[in-house]
C-alpha positions as CSV (number, residue, x, y, z in Angstrom):
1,X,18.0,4.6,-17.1
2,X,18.8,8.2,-15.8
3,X,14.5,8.1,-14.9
4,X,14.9,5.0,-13.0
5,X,16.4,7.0,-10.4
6,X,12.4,6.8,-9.3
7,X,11.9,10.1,-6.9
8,X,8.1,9.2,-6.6
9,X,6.7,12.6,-6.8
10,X,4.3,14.5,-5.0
11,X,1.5,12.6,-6.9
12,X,1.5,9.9,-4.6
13,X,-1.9,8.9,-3.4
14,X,-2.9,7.0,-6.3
15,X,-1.0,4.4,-4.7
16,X,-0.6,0.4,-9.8
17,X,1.0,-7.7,-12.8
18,X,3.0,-9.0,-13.6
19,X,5.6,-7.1,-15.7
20,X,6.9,-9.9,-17.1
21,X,4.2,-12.7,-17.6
22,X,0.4,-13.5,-17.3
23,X,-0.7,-12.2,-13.7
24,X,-0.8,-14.6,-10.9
25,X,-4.2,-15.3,-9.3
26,X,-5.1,-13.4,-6.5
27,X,-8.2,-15.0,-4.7
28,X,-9.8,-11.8,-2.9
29,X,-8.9,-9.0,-4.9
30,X,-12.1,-9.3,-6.9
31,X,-11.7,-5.5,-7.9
32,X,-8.5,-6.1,-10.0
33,X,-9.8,-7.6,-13.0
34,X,-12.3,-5.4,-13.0
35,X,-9.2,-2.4,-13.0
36,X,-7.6,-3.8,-15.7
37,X,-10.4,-3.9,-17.9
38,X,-11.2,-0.3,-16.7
39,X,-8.3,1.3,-17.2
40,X,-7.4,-0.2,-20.5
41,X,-10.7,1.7,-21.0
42,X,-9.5,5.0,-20.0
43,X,-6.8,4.7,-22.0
44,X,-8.8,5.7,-25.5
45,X,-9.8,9.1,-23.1
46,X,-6.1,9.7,-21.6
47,X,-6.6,12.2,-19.2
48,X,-4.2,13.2,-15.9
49,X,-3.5,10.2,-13.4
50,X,-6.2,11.9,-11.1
51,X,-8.9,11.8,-14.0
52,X,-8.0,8.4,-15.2
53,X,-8.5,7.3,-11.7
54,X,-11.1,9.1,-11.0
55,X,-12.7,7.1,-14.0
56,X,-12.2,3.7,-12.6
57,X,-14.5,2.7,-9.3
58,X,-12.1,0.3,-8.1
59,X,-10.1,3.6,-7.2
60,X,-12.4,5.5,-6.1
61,X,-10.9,5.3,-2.0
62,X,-7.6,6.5,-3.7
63,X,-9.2,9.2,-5.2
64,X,-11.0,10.2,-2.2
65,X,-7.6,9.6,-0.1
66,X,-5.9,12.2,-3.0
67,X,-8.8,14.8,-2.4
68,X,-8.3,14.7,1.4
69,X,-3.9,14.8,1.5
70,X,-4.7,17.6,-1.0
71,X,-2.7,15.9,-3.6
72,X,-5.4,16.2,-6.7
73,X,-3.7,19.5,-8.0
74,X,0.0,18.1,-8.2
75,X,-0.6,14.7,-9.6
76,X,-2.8,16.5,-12.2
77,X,0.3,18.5,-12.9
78,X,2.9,18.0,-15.2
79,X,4.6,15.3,-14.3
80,X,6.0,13.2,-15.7
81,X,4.9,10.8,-12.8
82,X,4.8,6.8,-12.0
83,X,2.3,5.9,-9.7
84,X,2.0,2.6,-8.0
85,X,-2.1,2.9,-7.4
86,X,-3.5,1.1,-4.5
87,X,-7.6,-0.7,-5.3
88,X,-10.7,-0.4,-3.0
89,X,-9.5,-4.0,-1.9
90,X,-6.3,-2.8,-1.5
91,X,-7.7,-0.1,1.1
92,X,-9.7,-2.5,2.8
93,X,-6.8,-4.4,4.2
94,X,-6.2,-1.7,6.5
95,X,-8.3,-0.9,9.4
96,X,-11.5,1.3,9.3
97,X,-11.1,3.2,12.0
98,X,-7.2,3.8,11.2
99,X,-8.2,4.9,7.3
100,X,-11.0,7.6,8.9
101,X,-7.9,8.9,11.3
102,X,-5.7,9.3,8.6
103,X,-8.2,10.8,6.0
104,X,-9.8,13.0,8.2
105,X,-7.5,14.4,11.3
106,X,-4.0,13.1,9.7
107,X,-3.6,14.0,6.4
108,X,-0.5,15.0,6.7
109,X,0.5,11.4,7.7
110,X,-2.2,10.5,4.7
111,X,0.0,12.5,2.2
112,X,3.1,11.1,3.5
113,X,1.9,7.9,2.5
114,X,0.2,8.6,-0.8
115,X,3.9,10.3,-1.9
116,X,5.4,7.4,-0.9
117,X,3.3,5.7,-4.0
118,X,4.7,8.2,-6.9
119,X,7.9,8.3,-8.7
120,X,10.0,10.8,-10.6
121,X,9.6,10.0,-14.4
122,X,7.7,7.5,-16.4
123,X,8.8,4.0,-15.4
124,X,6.7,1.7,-17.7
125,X,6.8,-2.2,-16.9
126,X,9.8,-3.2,-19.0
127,X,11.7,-0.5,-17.7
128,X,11.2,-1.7,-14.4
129,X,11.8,-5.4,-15.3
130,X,14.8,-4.5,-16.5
131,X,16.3,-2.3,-13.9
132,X,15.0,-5.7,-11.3
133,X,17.1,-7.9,-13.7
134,X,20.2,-5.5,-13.8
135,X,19.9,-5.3,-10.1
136,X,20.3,-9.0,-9.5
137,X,19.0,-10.5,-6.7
138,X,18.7,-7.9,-3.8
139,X,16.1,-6.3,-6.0
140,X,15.9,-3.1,-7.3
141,X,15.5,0.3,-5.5
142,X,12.8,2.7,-6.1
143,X,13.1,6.3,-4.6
144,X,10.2,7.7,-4.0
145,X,8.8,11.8,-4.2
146,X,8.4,11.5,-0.6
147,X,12.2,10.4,-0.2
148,X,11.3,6.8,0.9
149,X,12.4,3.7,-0.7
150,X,10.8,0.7,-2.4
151,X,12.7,-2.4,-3.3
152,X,11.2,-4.0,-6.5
153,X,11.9,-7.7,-7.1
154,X,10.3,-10.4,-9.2
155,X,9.0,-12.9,-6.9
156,X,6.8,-16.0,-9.4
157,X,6.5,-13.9,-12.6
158,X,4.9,-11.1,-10.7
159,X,6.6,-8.2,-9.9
160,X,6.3,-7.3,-5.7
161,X,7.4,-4.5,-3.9
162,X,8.7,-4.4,-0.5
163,X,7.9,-0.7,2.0
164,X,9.9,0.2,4.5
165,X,7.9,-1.7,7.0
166,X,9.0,-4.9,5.5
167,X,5.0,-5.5,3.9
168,X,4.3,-6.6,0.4
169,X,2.4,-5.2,-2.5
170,X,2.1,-7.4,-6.0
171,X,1.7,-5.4,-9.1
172,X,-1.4,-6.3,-10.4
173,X,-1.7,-5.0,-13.6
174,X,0.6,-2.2,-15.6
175,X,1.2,0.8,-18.2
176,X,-2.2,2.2,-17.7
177,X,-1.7,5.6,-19.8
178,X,-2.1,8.7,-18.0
179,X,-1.2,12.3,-19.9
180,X,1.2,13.2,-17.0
181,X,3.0,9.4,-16.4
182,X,1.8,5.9,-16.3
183,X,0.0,3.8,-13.4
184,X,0.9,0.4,-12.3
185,X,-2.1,-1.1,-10.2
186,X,-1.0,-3.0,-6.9
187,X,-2.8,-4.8,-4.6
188,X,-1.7,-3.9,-0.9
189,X,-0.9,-0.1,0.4
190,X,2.8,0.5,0.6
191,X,3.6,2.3,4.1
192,X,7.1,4.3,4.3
193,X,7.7,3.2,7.9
């Protein structure tokens, strides 16, 4: 329980459906079926959060987000790290011309974000159900690496986190093995404010 005291670290831009049941159906997030299947796939090849996502296409604007916050390096390191990843469709959802600010002028704003994504510690999906249970019904709080907070609740059998903002993300699919953590799949970007 001690790891649950999630400090998201610096490993954040691979910002990852249910813990509990079967996933519900999300109509326009075509790309996460296709994740699960790849990263179960990745799993026989475990490699570091970055190269497990960098194997998977449906990450491939997280990766590219990672590369430009400069993140690759640390969430390659030791970890070990949770990482709530973020698909394509995910990405999509926000603005064009906003995502080409942030990964080209503002990555500093970019890596702020992406940390808010990681946790301290390996949190895999029962642990985190758990924790939700324990926490009753004001959910559960998540710290994250970048000092932010998350609050994780289960909202239909699916397991939803709420940012800062007050937005939603669903976790789409979960306990994709990395060497250095795990990655839970999620289908909106989190923002830390």
């Amino acid at each position: 329980m001690n790891k649950l005291t999630i400090a998201l670290a610096s490993a954040a831009s691979l910002a990852i459906a249910a813990c509990a049941e079967a996933p519900a159906e999300n109509d326009g997030y075509d790309d996460t079926a296709a994740a699960a299947d790849q990263m179960a796939n990745a799993e026989a090849e475990t490699g570091t959060i970055v190269e497990v996502a960098q194997g998977d296409e449906t990450f491939s604007t997280l990766v590219s987000a990672v590369t430009a916050a400069e993140l690759g390096e640390t969430l390659s390191g030791d970890g070990p790290f949770t990482v709530f990843a973020p698909t394509n469709d995910a990405f999509a959802k926000i603005p064009e011309a906003t995502l080409t600010e942030l990964t080209t002028n503002d990555t500093e704003t970019l890596g702020n974000i992406l940390t808010y994504h990681v946790v301290e510690g390996n949190v895999d999906a029962a642990t985190l159900t758990q924790a939700i249970t324990d926490a009753g019904e004001e959910g559960y709080t998540i710290t994250t690496v970048n000092g932010g907070t998350l609050t994780a609740t289960v909202v239909d059998g699916n397991v939803v986190l709420t940012d800062a903002a007050g937005g939603t993300s669903t976790v789409t699919a979960t306990d994709v093995a990395a060497s250095n953590g795990v990655i839970h799949v999620i289908d909106t970007v989190l923002m830390p404010q």
